[in-house]
C-alpha positions as CSV (number, residue, x, y, z in Angstrom):
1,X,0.0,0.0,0.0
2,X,1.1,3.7,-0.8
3,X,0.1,6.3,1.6
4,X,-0.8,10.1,-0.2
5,X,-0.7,12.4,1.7
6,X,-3.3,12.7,4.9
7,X,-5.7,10.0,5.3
8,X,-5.7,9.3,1.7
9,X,-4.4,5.5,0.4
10,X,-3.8,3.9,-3.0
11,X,-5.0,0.4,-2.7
12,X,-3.8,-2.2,-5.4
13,X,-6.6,-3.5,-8.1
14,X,-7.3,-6.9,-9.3
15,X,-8.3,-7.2,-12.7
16,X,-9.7,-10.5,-14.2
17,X,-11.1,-11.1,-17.6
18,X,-13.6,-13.0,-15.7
19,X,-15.3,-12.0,-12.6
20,X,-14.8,-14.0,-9.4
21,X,-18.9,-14.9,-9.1
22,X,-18.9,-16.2,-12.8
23,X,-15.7,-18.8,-12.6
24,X,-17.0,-20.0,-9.5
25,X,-20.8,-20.6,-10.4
26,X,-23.9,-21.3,-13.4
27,X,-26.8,-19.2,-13.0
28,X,-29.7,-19.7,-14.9
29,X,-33.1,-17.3,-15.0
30,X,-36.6,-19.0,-15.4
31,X,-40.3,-17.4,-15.3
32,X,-43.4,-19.3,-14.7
33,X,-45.3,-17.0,-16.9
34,X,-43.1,-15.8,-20.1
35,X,-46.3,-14.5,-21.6
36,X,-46.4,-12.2,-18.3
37,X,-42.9,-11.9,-17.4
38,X,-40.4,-12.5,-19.7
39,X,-36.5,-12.7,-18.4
40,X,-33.9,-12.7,-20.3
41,X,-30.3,-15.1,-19.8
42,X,-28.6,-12.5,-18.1
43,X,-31.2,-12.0,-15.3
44,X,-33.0,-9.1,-16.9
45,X,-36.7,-8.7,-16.5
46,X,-39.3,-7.5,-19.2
47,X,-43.4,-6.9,-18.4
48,X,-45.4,-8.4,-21.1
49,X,-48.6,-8.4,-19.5
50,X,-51.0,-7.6,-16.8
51,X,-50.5,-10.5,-14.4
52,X,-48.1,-12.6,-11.8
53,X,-45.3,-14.9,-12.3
54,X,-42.6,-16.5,-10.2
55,X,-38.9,-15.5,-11.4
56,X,-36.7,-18.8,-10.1
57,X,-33.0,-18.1,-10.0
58,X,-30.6,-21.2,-10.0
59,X,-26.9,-20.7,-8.8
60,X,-25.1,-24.3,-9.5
61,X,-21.9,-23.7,-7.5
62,X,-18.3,-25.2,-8.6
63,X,-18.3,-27.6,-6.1
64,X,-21.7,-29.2,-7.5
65,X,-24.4,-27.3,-5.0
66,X,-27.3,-26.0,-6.2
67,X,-29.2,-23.2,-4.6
68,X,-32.6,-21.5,-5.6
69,X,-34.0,-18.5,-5.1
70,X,-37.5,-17.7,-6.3
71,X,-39.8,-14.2,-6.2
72,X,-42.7,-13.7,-7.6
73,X,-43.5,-10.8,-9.7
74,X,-47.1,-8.7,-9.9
75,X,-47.7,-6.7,-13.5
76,X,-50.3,-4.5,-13.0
């Protein structure tokens, strides 16, 4: 670490061509309703429709784990 003048400090960066999160794990976007709620591979949601669906996330981990997380989502 460098120290600048008062109180100020130059910390070193990283840089990877890859983020840590994507070597490390698969994640995968899903709605119950695409007609409704439409979402795309990289996680982004569109509206379609007046309505609900349930948005399920799936993060497969490196070491084989596979965890869910699900929310459901109200158009009005």
């Amino acid at each position: 670490m460098t120290l600048l003048g008062t109180g100020l400090v130059l910390k070193p960066s990283v840089k990877s061509s890859t983020p840590y999160g994507k070597q490390a794990a698969v994640v995968t976007y899903k709605s119950s309703a695409p007609k409704k709620v439409k979402v795309s591979k990289d996680g982004t949601i569109t509206a379609k429709g007046k309505g609900k669906a349930k948005i399920t996330v799936k993060i497969k981990l490196a070491g084989g784990k596979v965890k869910s997380v699900k929310k459901t989502i109200v158009v009005k």
